[in-house]
Backbone and ligand atoms as CSV (ligand in chain L), in Angstrom:
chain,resi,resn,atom,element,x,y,z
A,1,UNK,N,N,72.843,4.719,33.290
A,1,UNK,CA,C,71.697,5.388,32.681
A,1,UNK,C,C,71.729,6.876,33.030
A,2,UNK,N,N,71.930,8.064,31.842
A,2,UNK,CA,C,71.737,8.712,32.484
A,2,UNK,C,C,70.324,9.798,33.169
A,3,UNK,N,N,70.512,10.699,33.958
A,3,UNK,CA,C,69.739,11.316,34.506
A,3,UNK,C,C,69.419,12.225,33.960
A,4,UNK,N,N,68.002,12.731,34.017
A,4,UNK,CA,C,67.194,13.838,33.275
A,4,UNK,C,C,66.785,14.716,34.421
A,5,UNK,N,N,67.135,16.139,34.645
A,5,UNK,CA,C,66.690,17.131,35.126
A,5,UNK,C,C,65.378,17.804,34.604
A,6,UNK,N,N,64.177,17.788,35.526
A,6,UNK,CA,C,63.479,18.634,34.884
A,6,UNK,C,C,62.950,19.099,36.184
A,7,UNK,N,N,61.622,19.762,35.883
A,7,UNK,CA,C,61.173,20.437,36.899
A,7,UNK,C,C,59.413,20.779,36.830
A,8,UNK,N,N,59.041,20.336,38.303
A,8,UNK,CA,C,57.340,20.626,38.337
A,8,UNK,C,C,57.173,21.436,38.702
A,9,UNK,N,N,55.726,22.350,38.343
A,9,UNK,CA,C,55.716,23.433,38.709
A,9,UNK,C,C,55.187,23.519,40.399
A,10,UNK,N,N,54.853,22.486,41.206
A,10,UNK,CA,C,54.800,22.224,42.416
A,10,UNK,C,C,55.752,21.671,43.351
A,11,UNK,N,N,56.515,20.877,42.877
A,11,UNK,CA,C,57.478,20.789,43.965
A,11,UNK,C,C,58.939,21.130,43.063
A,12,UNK,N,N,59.121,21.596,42.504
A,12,UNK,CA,C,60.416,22.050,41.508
A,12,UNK,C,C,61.754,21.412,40.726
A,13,UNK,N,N,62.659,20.969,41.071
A,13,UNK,CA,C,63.356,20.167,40.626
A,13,UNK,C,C,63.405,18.671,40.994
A,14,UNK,N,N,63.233,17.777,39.774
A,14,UNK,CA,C,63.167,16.607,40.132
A,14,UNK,C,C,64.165,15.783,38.840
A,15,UNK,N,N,64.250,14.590,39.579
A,15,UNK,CA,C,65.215,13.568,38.064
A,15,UNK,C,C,64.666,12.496,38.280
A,16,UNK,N,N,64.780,12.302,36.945
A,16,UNK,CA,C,64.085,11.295,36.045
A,16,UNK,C,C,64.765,10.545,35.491
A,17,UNK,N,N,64.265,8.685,34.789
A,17,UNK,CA,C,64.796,8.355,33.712
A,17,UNK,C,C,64.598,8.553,32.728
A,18,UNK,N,N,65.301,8.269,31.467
A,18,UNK,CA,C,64.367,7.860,30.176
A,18,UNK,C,C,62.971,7.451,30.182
A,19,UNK,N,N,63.224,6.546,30.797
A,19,UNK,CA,C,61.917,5.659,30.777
A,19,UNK,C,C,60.793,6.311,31.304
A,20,UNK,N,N,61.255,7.246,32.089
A,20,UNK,CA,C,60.125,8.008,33.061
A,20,UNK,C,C,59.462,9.261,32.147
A,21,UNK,N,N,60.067,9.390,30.995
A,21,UNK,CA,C,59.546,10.599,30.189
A,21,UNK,C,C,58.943,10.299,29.168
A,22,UNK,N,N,57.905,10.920,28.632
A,22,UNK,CA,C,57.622,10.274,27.331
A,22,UNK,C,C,58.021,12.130,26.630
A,23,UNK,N,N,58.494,11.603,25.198
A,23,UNK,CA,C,58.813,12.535,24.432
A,23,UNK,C,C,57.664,12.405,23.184
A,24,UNK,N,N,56.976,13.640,22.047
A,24,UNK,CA,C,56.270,13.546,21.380
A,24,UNK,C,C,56.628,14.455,20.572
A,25,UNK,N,N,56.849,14.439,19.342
A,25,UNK,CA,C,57.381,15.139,18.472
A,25,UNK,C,C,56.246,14.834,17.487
A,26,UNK,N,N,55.643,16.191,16.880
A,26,UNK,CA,C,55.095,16.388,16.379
A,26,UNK,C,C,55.158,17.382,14.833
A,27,UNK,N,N,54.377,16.966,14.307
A,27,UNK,CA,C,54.406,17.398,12.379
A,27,UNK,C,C,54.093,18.887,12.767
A,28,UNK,N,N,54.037,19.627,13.809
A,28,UNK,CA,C,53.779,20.845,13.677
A,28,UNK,C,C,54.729,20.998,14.985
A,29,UNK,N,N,56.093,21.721,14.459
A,29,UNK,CA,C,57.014,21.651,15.304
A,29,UNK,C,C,56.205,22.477,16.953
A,30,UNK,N,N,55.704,23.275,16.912
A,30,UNK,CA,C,54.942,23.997,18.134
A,30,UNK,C,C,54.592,23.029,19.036
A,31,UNK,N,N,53.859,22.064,18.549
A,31,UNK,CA,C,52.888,21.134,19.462
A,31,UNK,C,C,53.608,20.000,19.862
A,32,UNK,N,N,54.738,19.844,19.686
A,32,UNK,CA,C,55.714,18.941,20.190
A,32,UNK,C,C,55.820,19.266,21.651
A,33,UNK,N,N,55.884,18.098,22.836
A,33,UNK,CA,C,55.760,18.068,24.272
A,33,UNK,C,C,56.534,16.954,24.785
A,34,UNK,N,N,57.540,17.314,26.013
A,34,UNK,CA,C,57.590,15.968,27.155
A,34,UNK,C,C,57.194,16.412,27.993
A,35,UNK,N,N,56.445,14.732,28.468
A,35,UNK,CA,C,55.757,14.710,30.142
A,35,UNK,C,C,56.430,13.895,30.705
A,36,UNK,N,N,55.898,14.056,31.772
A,36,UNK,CA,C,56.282,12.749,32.944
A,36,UNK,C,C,54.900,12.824,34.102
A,37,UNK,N,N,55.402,12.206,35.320
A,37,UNK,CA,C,54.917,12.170,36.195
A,37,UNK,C,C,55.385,12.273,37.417
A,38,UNK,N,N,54.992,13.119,38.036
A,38,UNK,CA,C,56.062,13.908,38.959
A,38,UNK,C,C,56.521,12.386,39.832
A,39,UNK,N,N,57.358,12.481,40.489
A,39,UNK,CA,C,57.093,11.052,41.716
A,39,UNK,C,C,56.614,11.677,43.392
A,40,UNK,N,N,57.220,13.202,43.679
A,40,UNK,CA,C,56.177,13.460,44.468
A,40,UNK,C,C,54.533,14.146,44.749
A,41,UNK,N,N,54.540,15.014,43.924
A,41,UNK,CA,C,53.137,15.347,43.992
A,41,UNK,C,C,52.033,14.464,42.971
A,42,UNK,N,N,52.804,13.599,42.447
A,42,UNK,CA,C,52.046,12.704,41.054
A,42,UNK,C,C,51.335,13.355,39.803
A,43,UNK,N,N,51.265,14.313,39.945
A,43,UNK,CA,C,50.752,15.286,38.470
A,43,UNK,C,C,51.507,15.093,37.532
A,44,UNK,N,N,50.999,14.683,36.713
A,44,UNK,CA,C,51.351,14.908,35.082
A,44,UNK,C,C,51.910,16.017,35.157
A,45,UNK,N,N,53.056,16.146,34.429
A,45,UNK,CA,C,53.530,17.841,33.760
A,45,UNK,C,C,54.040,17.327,32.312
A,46,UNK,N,N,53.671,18.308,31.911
A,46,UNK,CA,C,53.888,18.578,30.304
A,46,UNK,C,C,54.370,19.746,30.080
A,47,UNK,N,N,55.263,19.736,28.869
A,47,UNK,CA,C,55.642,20.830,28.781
A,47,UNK,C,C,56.384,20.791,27.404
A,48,UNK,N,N,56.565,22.236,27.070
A,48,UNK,CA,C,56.625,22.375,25.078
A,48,UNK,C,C,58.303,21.648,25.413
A,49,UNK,N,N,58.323,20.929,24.008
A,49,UNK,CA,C,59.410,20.509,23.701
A,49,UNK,C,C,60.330,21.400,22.218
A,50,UNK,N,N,60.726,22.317,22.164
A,50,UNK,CA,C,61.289,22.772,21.077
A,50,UNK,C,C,62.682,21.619,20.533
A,51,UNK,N,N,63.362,22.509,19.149
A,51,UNK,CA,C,64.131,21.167,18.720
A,51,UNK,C,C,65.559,20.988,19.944
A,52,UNK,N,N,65.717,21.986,20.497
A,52,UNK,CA,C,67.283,21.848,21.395
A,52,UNK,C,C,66.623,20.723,22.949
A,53,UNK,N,N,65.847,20.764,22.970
A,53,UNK,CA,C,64.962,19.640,24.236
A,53,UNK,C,C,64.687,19.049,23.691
A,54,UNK,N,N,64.301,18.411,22.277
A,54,UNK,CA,C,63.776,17.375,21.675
A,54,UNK,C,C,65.822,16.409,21.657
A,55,UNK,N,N,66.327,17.294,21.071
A,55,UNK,CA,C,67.786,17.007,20.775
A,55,UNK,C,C,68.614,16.160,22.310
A,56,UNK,N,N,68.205,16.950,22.920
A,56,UNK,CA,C,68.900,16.542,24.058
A,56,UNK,C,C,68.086,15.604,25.030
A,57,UNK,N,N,66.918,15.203,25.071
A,57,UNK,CA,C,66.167,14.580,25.640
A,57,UNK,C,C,66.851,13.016,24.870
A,58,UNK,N,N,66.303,13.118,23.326
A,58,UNK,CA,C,66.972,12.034,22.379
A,58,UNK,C,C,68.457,11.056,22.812
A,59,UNK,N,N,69.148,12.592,23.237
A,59,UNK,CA,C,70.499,11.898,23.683
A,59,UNK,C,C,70.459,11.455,25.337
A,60,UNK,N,N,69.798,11.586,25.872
A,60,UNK,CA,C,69.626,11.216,27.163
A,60,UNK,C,C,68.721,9.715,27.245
A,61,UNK,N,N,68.621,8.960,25.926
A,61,UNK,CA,C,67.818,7.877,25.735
A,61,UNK,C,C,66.162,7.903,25.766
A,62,UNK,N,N,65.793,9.236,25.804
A,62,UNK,CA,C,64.022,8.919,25.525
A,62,UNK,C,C,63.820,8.587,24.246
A,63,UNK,N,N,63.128,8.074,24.467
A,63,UNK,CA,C,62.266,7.061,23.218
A,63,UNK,C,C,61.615,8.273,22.535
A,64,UNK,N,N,61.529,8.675,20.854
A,64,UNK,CA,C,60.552,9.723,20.612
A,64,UNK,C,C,59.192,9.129,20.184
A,65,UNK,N,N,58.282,9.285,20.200
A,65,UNK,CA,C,56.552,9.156,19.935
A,65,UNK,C,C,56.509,10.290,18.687
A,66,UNK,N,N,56.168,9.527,17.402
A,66,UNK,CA,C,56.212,10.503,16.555
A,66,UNK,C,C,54.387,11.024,16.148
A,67,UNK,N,N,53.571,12.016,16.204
A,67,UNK,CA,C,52.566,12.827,16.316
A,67,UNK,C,C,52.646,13.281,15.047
A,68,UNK,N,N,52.040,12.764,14.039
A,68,UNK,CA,C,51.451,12.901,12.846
A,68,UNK,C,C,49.671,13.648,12.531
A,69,UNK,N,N,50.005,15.434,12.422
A,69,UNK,CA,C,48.861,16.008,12.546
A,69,UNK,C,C,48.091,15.383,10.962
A,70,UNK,N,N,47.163,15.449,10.689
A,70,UNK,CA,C,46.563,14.963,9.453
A,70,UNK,C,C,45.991,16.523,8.959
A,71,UNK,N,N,46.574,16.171,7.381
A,71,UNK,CA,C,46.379,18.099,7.297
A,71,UNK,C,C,44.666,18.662,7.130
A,72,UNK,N,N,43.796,18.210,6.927
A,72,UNK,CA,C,42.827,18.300,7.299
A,72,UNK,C,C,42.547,19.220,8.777
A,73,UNK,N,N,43.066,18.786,9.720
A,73,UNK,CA,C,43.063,19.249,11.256
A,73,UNK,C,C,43.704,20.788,11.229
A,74,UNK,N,N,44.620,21.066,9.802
A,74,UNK,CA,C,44.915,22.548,10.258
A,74,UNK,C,C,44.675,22.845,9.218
A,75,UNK,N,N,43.406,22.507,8.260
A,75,UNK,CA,C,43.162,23.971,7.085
A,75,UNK,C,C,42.100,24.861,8.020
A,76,UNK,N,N,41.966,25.886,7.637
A,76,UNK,CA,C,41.294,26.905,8.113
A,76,UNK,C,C,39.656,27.094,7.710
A,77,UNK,N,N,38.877,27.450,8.000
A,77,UNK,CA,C,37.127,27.177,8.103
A,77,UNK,C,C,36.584,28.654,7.899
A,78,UNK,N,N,36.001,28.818,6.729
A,78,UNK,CA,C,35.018,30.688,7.177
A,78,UNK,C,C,33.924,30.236,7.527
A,79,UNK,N,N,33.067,31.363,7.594
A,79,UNK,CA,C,31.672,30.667,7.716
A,79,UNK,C,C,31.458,30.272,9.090
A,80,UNK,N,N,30.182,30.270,9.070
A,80,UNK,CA,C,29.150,29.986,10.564
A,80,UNK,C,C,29.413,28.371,10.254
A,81,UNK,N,N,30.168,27.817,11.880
A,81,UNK,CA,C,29.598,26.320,12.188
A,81,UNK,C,C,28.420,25.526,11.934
A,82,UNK,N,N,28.611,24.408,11.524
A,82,UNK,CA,C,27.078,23.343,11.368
A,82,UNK,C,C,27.055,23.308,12.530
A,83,UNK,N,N,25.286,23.898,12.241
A,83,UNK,CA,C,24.433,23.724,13.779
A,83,UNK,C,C,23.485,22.687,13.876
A,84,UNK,N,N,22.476,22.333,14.425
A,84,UNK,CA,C,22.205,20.997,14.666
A,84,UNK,C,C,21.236,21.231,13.648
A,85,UNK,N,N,20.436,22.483,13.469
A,85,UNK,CA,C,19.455,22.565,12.182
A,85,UNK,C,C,19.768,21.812,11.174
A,86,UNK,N,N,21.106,22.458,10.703
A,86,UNK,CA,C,21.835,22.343,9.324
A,86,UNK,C,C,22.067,20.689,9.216
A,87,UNK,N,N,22.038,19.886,10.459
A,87,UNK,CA,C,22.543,18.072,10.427
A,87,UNK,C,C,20.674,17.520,9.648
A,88,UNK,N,N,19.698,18.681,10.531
A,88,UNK,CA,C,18.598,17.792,10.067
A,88,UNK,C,C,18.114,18.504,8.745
A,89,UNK,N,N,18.018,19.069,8.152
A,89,UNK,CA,C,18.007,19.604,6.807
A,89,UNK,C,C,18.693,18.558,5.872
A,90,UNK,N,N,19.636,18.220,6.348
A,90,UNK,CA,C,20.917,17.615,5.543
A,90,UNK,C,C,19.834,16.069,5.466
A,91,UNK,N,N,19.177,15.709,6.482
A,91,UNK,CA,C,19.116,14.483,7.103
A,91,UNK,C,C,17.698,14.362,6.351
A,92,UNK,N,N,17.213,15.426,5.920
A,92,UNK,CA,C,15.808,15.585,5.077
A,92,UNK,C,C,15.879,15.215,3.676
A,93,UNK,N,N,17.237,16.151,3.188
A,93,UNK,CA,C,17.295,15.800,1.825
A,93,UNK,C,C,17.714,14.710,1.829
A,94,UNK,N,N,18.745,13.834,2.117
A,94,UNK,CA,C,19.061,12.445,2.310
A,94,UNK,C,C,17.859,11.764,1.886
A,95,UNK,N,N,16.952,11.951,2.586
A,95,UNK,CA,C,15.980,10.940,2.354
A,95,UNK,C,C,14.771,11.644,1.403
A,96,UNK,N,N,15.202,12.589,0.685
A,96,UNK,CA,C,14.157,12.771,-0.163
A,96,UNK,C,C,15.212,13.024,-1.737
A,97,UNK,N,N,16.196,12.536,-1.668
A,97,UNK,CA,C,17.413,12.644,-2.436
A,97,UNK,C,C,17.300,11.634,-3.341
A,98,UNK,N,N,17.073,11.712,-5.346
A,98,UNK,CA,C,16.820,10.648,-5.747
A,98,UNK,C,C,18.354,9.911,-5.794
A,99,UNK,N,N,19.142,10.838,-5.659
A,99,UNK,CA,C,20.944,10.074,-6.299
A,99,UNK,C,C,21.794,11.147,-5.321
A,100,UNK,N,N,21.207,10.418,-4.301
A,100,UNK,CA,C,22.367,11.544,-3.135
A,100,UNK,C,C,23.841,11.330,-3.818
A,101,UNK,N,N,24.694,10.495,-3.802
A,101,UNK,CA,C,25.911,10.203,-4.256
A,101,UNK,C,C,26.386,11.102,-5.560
A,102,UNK,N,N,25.281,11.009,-6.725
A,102,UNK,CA,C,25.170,12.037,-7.693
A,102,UNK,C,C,25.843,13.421,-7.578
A,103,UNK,N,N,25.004,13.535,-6.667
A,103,UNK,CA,C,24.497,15.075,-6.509
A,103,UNK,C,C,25.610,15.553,-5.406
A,104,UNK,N,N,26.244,14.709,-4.152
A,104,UNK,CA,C,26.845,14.906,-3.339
A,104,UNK,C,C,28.698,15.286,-4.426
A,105,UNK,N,N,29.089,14.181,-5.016
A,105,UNK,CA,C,30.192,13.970,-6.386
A,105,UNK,C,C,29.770,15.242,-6.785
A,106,UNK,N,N,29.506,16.186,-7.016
A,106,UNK,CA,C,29.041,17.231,-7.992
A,106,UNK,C,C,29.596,18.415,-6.937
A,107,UNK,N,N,29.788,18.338,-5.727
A,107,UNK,CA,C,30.307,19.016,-4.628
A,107,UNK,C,C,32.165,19.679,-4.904
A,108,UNK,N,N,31.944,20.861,-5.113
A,108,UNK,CA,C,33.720,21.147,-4.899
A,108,UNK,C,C,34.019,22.099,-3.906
A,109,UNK,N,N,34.946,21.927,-3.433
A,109,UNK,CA,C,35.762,23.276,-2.445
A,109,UNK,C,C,35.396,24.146,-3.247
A,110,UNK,N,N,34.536,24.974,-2.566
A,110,UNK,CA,C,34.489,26.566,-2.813
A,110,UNK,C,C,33.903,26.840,-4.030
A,111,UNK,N,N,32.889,25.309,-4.587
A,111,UNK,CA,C,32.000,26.189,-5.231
A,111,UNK,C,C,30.356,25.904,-4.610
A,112,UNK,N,N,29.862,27.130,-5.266
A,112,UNK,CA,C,28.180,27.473,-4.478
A,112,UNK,C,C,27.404,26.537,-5.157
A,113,UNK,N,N,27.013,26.467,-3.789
A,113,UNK,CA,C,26.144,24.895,-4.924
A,113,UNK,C,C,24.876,24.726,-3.231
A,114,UNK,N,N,23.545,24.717,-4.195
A,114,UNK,CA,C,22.747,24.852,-3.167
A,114,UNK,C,C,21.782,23.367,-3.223
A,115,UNK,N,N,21.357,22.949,-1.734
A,115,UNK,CA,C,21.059,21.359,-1.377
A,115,UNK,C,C,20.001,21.803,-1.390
A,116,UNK,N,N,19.141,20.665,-2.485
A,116,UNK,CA,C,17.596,20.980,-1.853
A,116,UNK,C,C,16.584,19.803,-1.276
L,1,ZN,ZN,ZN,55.365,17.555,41.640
């Protein structure tokens, strides 16, 4: 089996198995990471995995964990956050709403459309 060199940022070089690493490759090459767990100080370390450590980790027998971002999670937002006002407003018309579903269906990205 072979041996994996890596290193904590507390006690410094250590080896590992396969088994001892988890690898995570992710739909947004950036956020891709292997951890482990140290065996002497016991801390988790993590650390970015680019593709030449993803590559070579692979060939050293880690298992990859594949991290599927959902694209939702990275479109971008303008505008002031819903604040807790804005949940009970929402939570008003709901219930004074003759065809919430109606009226909600009638909703598009980015057009103005005011709830009453
Ligand atoms: Zn350590």
């Amino acid at each position: 089996m072979a041996t994996i060199k890596a290193s904590c940022p507390s006690c410094g070089d250590v080896e590992l198995t396969a088994a001892q690493v988890r690898l995570v490759v992710c739909t947004v090459a950036d956020w891709s990471y292997y951890s482990f767990t140290c065996d002497q100080c016991t801390d988790e370390v993590r650390k970015p995995a680019g593709a030449e450590v993803v590559s070579l980790l692979r060939t050293g027998g880690v298992k990859v964990e594949r991290w599927t971002v959902p694209a939702e999670a990275l479109e971008e937002h303008d505008g002031p956050a819903i604040a807790y006002d804005d949940v009970l407003d929402f939570a008003l018309w709901l219930e004074r709403a003759e065809n919430p579903v109606a009226a909600l269906t009638a909703l598009r990205p980015g057009a103005r459309t005011t709830v009453r």
